[in-house]
N, C-alpha and C positions, 0 to 999 in steps of 0.2 A: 554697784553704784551707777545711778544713770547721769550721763552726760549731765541734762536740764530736767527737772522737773517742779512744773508747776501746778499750784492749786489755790484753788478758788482764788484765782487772780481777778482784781476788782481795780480800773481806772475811770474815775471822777474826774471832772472839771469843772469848776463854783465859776459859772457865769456872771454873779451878781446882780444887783438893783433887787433885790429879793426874788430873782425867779428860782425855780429848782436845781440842783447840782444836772449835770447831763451826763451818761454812763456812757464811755466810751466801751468798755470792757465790763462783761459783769460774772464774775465766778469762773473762769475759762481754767479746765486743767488738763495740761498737756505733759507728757514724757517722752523724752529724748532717749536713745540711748546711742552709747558709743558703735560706730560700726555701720550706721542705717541712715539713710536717708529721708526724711521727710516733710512730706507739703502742706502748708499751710493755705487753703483755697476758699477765697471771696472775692465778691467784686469792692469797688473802691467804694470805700466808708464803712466796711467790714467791722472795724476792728484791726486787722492785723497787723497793720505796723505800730500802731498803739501799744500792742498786748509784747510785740515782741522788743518796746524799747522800753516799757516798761517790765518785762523779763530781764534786761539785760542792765539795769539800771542806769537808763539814761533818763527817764522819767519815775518820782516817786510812785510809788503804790498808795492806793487809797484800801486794798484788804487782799486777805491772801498772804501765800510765801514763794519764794523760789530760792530752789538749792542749786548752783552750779556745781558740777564734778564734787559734788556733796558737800559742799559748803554754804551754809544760809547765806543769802542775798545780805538780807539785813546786819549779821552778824561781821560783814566786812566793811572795816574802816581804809580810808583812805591811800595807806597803803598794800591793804588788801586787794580795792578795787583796781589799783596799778599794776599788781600783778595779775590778775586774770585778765587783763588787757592783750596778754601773750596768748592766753590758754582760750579765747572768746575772741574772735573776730567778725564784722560785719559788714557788708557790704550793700553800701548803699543803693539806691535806686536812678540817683542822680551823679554819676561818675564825676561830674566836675566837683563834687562838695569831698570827695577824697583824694584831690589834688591840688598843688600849689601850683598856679597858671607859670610863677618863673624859675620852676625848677624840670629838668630832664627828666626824661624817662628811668637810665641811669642813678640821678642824683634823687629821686623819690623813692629807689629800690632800694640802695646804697643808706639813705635816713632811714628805713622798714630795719634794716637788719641791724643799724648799729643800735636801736633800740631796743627790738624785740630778741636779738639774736649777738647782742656785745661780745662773746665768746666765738662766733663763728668768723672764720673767715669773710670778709663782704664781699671781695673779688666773685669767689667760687660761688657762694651763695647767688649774687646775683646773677651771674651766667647760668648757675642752673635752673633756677626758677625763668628767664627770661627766653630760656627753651621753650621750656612748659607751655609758656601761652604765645608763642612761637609771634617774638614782635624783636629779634635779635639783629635785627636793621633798621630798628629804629629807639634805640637806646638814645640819642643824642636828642631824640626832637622834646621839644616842649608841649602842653598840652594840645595848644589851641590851632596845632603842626597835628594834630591825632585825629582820626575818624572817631564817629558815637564808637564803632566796635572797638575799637583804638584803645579808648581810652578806658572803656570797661572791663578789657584785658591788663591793663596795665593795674586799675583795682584791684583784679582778682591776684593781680602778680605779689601783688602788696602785701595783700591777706597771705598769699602763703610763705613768702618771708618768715612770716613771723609762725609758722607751722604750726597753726593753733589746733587745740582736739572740739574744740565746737566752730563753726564755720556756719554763718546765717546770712543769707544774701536774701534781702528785702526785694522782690521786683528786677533782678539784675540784668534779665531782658529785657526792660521798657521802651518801647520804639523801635525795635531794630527789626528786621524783616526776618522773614523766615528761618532762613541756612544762615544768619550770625544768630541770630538766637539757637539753633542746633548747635553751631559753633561752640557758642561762651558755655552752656551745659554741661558739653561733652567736657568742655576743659575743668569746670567745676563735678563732677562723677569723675573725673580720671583722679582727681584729687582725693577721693573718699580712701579709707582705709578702716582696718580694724579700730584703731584707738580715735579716730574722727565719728562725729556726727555732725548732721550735716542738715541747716533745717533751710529749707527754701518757702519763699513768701511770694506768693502768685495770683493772676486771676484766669492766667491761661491753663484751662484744665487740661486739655492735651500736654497740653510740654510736662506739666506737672506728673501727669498719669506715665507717661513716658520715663521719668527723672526717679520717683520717687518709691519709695516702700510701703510708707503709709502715708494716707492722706485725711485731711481733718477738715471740716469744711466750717467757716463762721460764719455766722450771717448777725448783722444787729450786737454786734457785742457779744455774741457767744458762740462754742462750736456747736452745733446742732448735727452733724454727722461726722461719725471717723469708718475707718477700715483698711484693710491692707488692699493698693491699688489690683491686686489679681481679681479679689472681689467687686471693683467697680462694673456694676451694669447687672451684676449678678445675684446678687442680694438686694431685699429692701433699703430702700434710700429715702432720706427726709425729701420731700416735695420740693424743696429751693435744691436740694442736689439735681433733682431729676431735671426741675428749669434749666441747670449749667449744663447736662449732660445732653438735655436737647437741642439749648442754643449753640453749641460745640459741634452737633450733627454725631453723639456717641451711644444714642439710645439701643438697645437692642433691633437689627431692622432698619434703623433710620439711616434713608441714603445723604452722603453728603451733598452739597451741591458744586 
């Protein structure tokens, strides 16, 4: 059974006044599985956060299916979709949109578990997780008390509360400099495990080649290259790969600057 798998995933958006529909997404099929890590790589207006919130059904499908942990998308009703809210977590790109500005660090881990986790201890819970992404002096602050890295630890903190076996972080480095973005990574790979898969959403090919197992590359709506990151550089590659791999300075040969 894999983790996610998608096929011939198709997102439309009717513009209107009679012009033509516009294809955000056109046929994209992707497989997940438990245990692996993988990237998802375009630049912005790819596709890929499209494809992946329309994967996760936060936006309808216009054609295609997708099975989580082998369940039809389509096939779950309402409180269907409330329970894989445990088992499917995401992480935004924008840390302030999975935060309430007047609630603590504390008291937004403390709601993660009594939701996701009503059986576990909250205490325990939250101090172990609050390890993890090592911000355990600053449990009392409120967001807007938090650094960008701050506070996108405390996302990822969230997300693992609820100890989900799919884990998809949209962009989770956006803006941050070098070593927090190694940072936030590493603390998202220390999180992987056999029964986790773990799909990341990027434009930074390095980190990605770095992070990842396999990598899939979208351009326009569709994935036009996949492969396992060992083979990057090594094997033939779509023309728009080769553009990423050169504007990255990862060509075979090519010195950086």
């Amino acid at each position: 059974m894999s983790a996610l798998e998608i096929r011939g995933l198709e997102k439309r958006y009717d513009v209107g006044w009679g012009r033509p529909a516009v294809t955000a997404v056109g046929g994209v099929d992707l497989t997940l599985e438990l245990g692996e890590v993988v990237g998802l790589i375009g630049e912005s207006g790819s596709g890929k956060t499209t494809l992946v919130r329309a994967a996760l059904g936060l936006v309808p499908l216009s054609g295609g299916s997708v099975q989580i942990l082998g369940q039809a998308l389509a096939s779950l009703g309402s409180a269907g979709r409330r329970r894989m809210r445990r088992d499917v977590q995401l992480i935004f790109q924008d840390p302030d949109s999975m935060l309430n500005p007047g609630l603590s660090v504390r008291a937004h881990l403390r709601e993660s578990a009594q939701l996701h986790r009503p059986d576990a201890d909250a205490g325990d819970l939250v101090a172990r997780v609050i390890r993890q992404v090592g911000l355990e002096h600053r449990l009392d602050a409120i967001p807007r008390a938090l650094s960008g890295g701050e506070r996108r630890r405390v996302g990822l903190a969230r997300v693992l509360v609820a100890d989900p076996r799919i884990l998809v972080a949209d962009e989770p480095t956006a803006g941050l400099d070098a070593a927090l973005k190694a940072d936030l990574i590493d603390l998202i790979l220390a999180a992987r495990g056999p029964e986790r898969a773990t799909l990341l959403v990027s434009h930074d090919l390095p980190l990605m080649a770095y992070a990842c197992d396999r990598l899939l590359v979208m351009k326009d709506g569709k994935v036009v290259d996949r492969f396992q990151t060992a083979e990057l550089g090594r094997v033939p590659h779509h023309p728009y790969t080769e553009s990423l791999l050169a504007s990255a300075g990862m060509l075979p040969g090519q010195e950086t600057a």
